[in-house]
N, C-alpha and C positions, 0 to 999 in steps of 0.2 A: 582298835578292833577293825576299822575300814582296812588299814593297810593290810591286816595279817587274811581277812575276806578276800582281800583282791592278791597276795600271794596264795593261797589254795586257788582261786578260781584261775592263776596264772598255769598253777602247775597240773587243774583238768581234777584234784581230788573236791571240788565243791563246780557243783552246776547248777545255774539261775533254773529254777522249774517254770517260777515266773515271776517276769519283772515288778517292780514296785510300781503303781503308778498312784494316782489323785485318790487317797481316801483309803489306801491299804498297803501293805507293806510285803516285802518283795520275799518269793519261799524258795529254798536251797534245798539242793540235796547231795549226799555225798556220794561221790562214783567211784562205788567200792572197789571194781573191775581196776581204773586205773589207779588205785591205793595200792592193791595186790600187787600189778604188776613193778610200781615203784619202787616198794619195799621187799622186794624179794628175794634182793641182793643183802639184807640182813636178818631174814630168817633163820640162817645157822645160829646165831650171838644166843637168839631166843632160847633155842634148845633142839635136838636133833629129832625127838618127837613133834613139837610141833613145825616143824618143816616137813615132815612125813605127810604130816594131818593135811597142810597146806600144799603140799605139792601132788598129791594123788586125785586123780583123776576119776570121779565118780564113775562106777558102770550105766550105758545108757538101760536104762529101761523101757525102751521104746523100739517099734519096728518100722520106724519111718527110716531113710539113709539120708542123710542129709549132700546135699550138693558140693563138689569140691570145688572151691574157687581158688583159681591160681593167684597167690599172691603175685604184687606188684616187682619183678625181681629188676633191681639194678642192674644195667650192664657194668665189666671190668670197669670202665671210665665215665660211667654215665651217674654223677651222686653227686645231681643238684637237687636245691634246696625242695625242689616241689620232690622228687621222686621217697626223700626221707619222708616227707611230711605224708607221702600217700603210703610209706611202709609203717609207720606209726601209726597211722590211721587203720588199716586194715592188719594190723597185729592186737587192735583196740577191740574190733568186733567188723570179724569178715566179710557179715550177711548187712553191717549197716554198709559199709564201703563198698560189697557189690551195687548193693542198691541205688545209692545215691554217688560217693564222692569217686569212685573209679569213670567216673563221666565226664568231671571236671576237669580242664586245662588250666595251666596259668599262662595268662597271656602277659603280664606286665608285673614287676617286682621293684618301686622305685620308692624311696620317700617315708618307707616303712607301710605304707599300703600298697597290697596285693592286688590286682586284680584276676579274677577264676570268670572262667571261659563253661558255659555249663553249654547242652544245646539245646532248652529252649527256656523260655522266660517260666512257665511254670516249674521247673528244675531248680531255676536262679532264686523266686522269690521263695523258694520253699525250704532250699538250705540258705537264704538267706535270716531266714524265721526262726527254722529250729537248729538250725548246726552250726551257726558262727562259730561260738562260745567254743566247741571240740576242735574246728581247723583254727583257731586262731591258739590253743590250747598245746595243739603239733606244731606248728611254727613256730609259738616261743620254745619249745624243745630245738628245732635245727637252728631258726633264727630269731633271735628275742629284738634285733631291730624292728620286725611286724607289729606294727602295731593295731592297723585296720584292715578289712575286709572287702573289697566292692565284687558285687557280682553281674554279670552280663551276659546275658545271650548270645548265642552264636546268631541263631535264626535272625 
């Protein structure tokens, strides 16, 4: 069972909500968003209804406009590992990657730990808290060598 936990939490469809610690035991949840997107290269096999169900796009019912945010676009020769890992990431959910991870540099890639460049230490410790789990999640997609995370302030 551990192993087959730590393949989902590899591939980003199970995220720790919260750690286990002294006297309670640790609570998952499944990330239906990136299940969707994984499997949706066999959709058709299911049946051509339900790929319809699943690929139509609800009407908004709201008069809010929502903000456009340019994704992350590679140049012709520019498709190193960080720039995948920020297209993955902001193909995952745009409004989380404006917010926080389009901030983040990588300053160092050795050893299977990463180091990200945020600018300032409350940025650092804050995806260091809540967001390892998804950038570590992107980089076993471009690079499964990653295996840790350190974060650092610029300031």
């Amino acid at each position: 069972m551990k192993r087959e936990m730590a393949k989902l939490r590899a591939m980003g469809w199970v995220v720790v909500k919260r750690p286990a610690a002294r006297g309670r035991v640790a609570v998952y949840e499944l990330d239906l968003k990136q299940i969707m997107i994984d499997t949706s290269e066999v959709w058709p096999v299911i049946g051509s209804d339900f790929q319809a169900r699943m690929s139509e796009e609800p009407a908004p019912d709201t008069n809010v406009v929502p903000f456009n945010i340019r994704r992350p676009s590679p140049g012709d020769n520019d498709s190193s590992v960080w720039t995948q890992v920020q297209s993955i990431l902001h193909g995952r959910d745009p409004e989380l990657w404006a917010s926080w991870f389009r901030h983040l540099t990588e300053a160092e890639r050795a050893g299977g730990v990463v180091i990200l460049m945020a600018p300032s230490r409350f940025m650092a410790d804050y995806i260091a808290q809540n967001w390892t789990g998804r950038l570590l999640a992107a980089y076993a997609r471009v690079d499964p060598a990653v295996r840790s995370l350190r974060f650092e302030a610029a300031d």
